[in-house]
C-alpha positions as CSV (number, residue, x, y, z in Angstrom):
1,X,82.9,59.3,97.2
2,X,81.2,60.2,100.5
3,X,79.8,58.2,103.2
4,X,78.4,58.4,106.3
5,X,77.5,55.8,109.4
6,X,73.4,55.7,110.7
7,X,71.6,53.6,113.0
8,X,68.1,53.1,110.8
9,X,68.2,52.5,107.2
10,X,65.5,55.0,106.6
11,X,67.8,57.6,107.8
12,X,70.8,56.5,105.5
13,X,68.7,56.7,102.6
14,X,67.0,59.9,103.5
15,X,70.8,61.3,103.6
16,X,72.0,59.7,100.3
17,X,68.7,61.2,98.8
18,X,69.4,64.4,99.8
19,X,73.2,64.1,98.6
20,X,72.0,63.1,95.1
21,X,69.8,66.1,94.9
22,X,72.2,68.2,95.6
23,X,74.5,66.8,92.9
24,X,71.6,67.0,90.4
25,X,71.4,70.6,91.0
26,X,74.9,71.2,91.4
27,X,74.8,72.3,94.8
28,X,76.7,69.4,96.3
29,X,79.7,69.9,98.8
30,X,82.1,67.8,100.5
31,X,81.5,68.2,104.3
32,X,83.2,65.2,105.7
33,X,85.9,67.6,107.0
34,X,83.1,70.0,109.0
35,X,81.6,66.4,110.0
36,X,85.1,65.9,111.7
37,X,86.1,69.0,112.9
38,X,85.8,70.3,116.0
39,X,85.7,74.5,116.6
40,X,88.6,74.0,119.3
41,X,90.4,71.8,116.5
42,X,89.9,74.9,113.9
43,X,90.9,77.5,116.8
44,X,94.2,75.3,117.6
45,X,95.2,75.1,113.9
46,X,94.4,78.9,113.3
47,X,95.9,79.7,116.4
48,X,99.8,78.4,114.9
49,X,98.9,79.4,111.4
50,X,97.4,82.4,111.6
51,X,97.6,84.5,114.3
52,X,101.4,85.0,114.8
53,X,101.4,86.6,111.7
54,X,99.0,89.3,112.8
55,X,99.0,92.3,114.7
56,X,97.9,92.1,118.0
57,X,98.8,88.7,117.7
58,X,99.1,88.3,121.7
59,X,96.2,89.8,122.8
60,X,94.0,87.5,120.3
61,X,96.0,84.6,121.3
62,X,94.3,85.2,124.9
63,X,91.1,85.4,123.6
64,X,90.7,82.7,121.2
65,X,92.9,80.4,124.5
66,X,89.2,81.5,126.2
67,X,87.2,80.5,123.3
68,X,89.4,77.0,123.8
69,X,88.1,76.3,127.3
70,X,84.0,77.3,126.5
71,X,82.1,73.9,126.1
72,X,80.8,75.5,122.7
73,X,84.7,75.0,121.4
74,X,83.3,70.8,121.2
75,X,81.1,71.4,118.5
76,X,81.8,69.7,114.9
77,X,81.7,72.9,112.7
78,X,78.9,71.2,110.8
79,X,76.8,71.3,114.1
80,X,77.3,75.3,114.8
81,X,74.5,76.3,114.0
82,X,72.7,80.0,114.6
83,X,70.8,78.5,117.5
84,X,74.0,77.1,119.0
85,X,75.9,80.6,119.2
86,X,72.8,82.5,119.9
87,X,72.7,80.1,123.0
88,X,76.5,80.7,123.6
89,X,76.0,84.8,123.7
90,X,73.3,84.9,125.9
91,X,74.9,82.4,128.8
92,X,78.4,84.9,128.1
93,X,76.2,88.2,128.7
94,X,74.5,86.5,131.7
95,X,77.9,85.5,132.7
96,X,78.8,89.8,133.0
97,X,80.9,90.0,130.1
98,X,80.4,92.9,128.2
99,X,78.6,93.5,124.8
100,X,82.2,94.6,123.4
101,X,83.8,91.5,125.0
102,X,81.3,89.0,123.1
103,X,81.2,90.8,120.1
104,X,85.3,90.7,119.8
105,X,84.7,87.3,120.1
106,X,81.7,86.9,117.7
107,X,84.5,88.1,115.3
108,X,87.3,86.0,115.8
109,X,84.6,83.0,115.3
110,X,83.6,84.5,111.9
111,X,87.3,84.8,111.0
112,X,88.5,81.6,111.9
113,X,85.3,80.1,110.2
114,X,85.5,82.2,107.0
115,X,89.6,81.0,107.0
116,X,88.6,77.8,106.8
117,X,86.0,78.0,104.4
118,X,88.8,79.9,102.2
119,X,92.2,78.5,102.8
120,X,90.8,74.9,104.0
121,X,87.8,74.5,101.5
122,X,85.5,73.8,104.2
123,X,82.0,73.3,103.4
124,X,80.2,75.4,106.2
125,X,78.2,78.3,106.7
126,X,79.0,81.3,108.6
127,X,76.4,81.3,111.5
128,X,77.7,84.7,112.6
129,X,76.2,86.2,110.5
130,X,72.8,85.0,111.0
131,X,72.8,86.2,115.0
132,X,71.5,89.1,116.7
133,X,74.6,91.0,118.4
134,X,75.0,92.5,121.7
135,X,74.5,95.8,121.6
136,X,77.6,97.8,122.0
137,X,79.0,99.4,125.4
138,X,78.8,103.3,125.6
139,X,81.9,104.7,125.1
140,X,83.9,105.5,128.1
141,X,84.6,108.9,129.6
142,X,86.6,108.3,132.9
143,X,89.3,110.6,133.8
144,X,91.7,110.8,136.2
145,X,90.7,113.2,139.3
146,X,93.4,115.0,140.4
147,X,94.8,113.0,143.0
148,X,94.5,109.9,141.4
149,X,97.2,109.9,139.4
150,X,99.8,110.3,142.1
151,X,98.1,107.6,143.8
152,X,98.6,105.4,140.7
153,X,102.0,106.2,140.4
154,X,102.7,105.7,144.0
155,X,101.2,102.4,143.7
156,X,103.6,101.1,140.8
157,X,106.6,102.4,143.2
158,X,108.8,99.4,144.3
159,X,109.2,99.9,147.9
160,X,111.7,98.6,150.0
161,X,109.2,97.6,152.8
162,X,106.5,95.3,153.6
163,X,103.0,96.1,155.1
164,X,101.3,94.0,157.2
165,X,97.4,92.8,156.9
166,X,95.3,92.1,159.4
167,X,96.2,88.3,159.1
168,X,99.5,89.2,160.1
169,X,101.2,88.3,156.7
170,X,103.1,90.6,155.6
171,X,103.2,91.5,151.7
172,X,105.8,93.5,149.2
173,X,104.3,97.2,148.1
174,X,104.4,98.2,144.7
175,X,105.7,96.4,141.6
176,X,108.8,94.8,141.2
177,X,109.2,95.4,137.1
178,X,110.7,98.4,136.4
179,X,109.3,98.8,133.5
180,X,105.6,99.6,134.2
181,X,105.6,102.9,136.0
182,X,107.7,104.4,132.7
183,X,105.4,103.0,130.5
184,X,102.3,104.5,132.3
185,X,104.3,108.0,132.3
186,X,104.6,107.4,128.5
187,X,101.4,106.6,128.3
188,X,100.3,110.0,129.5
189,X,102.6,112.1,127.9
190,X,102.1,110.4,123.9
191,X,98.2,109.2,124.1
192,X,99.7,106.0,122.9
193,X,97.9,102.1,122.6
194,X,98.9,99.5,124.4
195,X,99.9,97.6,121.5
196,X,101.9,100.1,120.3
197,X,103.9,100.5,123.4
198,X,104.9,97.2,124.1
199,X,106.1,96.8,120.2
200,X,107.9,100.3,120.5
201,X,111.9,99.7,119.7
202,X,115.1,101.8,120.5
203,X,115.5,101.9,116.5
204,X,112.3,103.8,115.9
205,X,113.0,107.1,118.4
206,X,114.7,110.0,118.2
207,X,115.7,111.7,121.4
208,X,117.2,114.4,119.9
209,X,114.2,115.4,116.8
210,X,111.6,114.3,120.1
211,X,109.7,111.5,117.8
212,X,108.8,108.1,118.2
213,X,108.1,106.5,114.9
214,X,105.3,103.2,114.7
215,X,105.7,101.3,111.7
216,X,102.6,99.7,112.2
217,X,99.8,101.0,114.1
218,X,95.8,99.5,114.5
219,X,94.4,101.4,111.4
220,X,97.0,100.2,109.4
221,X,99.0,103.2,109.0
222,X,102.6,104.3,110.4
223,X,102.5,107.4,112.6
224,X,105.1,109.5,114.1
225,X,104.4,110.7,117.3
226,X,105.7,114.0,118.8
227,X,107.6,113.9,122.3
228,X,107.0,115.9,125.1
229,X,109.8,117.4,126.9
230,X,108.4,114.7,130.1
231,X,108.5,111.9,127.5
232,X,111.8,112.3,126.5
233,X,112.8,112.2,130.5
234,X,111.2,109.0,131.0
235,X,113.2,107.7,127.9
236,X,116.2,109.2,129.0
237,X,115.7,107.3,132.2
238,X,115.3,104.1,130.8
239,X,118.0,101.3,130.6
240,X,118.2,99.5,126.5
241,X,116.8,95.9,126.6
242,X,118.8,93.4,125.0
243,X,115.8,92.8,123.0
244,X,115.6,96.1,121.4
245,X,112.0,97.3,122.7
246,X,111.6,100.2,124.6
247,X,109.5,98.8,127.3
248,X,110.0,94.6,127.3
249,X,106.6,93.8,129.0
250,X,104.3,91.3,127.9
251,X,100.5,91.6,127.7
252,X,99.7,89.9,130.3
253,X,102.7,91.0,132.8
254,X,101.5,94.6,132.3
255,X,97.8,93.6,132.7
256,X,98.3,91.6,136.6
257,X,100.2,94.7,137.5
258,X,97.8,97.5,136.4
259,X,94.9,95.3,138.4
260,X,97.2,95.4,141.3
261,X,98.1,99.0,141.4
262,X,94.8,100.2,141.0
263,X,93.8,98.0,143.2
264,X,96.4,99.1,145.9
265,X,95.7,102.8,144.7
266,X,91.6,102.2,145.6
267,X,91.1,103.3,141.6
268,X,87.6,102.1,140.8
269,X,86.8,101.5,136.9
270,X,90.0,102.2,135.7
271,X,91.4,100.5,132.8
272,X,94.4,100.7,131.0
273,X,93.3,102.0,127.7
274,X,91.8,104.9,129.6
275,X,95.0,106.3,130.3
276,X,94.2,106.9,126.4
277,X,91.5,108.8,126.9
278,X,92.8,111.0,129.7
279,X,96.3,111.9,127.0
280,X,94.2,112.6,124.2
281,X,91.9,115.5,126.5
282,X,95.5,117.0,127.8
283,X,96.7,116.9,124.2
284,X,93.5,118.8,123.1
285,X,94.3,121.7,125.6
286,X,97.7,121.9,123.8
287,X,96.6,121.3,120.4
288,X,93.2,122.8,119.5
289,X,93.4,122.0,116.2
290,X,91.4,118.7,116.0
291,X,93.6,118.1,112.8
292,X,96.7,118.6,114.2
293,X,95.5,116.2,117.2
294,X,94.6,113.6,115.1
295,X,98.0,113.3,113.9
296,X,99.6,113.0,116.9
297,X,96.6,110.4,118.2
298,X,96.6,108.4,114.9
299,X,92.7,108.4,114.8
300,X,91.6,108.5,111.4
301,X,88.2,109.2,111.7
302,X,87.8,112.6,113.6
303,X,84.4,111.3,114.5
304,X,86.3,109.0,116.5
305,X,88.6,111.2,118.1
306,X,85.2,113.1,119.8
307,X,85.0,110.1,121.4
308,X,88.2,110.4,123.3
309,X,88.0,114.2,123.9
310,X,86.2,114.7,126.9
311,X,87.1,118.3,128.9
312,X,85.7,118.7,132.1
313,X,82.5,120.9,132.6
314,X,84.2,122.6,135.0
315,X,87.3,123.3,133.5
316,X,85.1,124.7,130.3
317,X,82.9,126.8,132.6
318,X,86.0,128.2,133.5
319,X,87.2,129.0,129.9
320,X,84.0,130.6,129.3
321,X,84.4,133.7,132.1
């Protein structure tokens, strides 16, 4: 049995009409529960059900925490319509995020909707699906220049002194976890995710064979990846954590200091992941073999890897005499 509260009585027995059609043609569904349900209530409840169990789990914990505070999270699922998210893309791309950034969060709406439709029963629509998406970013091709490196190095340096600012405050250079500068040099050296070398663990390398073994990876598959001789120095280096990983940083610890450093280096446009992109085109001056480069990279999809192999003009103008 269903019911539902109206102000008119023309409008209660429009409704009941149109439920009794529906059972006629056997097209009825219960949606008392999308009536009730808010999109921050399905985010909260996905959020401790769902997500821990995934990869990735804390950078998608972030973004469905944003998704939390957006006035669009009040909406009863039954009200989210097409026209609704429509509106809510265009006010986030007028806001300056990025294509990519709105379309990563385009899909965690159609997950957490199609999880409830699934696992909850839910009798609701996917309104994803019916919406135009931003059209995605070109892919990235910044480098480092030569200096700019050492500068970024320099800036993760924890120095014993204090500058002064023109306010007369005086501030702390450099980064006080240890950790970060390694893991940049790591970075460098392997062409490694982010996410795979914060979940990196003691048990999974071998110093003395020069691998470093991910049991899970972002395409799904376990990789082991060859060490450099300046790789195996930086883990050398390291102190163990009593947790086990190789470099225990959070997310969002190494994210505030990679804004500061850059920051303090004068880096423009410099993310984190790039540091991917500038391995990968050292890697391909070692290893030539796009195969072979693939393994150590983990891309799948050689297609992809193009994307990420970006030589300089000059340094090819040079190769070709």
């Amino acid at each position: 049995m269903v019911s539902k509260t109206f102000a008119r009585r023309a409008d209660a027995e429009a409704w009941a009409r149109q439920q009794e059609a529906e059972m006629d043609r056997g097209a009825w569904r219960d949606r008392t529960s999308a009536d009730a349900t808010t999109l921050h209530a399905l985010l909260e409840r996905y959020l401790k059900d769902v997500v821990p169990e995934k990869r990735g789990a804390e950078t998608e914990r972030l973004r469905i925490k944003t998704l939390m505070r957006d006035p669009i999270a009040l909406y009863k699922l039954s009200a989210l319509n097409p026209l609704v998210l429509a509106d809510w893309r265009d006010r986030r791309l007028a806001a300056g995020c990025k294509g990519a950034t709105v379309n990563r969060e385009l899909n965690i709406v159609s997950a957490v909707i199609n999880w409830a439709r699934r696992e909850l029963m839910f009798a609701i629509e996917n309104p994803v699906a019916c919406i135009r998406r931003p059209a995605p970013s070109k892919p990235r091709e910044r480098r480092l220049e030569p200096d700019e490196e050492a500068r970024l190095l320099a800036a993760l340096e924890d120095h014993d002194g204090a500058s002064e600012r023109e306010d007369g405050k005086r501030y702390r250079q450099g980064t006080r976890n240890p950790w970060i500068k390694p893991l940049v040099l790591f970075a460098l050296e392997t062409a490694m995710r982010r996410g795979e070398l914060l979940s990196l663990r003691w048990e999974h390398v071998d110093l003395r064979r020069r691998t470093a073994h991910l049991p899970e990876t972002k395409n799904g598959e376990a990789r082991t990846v060859p060490l450099s001789s300046r790789a195996v120095a930086v883990l050398e280096s390291l102190p163990r954590s009593l947790d086990g990983r190789v470099f225990p940083v959070t997310a969002n610890a190494l994210k505030l200091a990679w804004v500061r450093a850059t920051k303090r280096a004068g880096l423009e446009d410099l993310h984190f992941h790039d540091l991917r992109h500038e391995a990968t085109s050292r890697l391909a001056e070692k290893l030539p073999n796009v195969v072979e480069l693939s393994a150590v990279t983990g891309h799948k999809d050689l297609r992809m890897l193009k994307r990420y192999y970006h030589p300089r003009a000059e340094d090819l103008a040079r190769k070709l005499g």
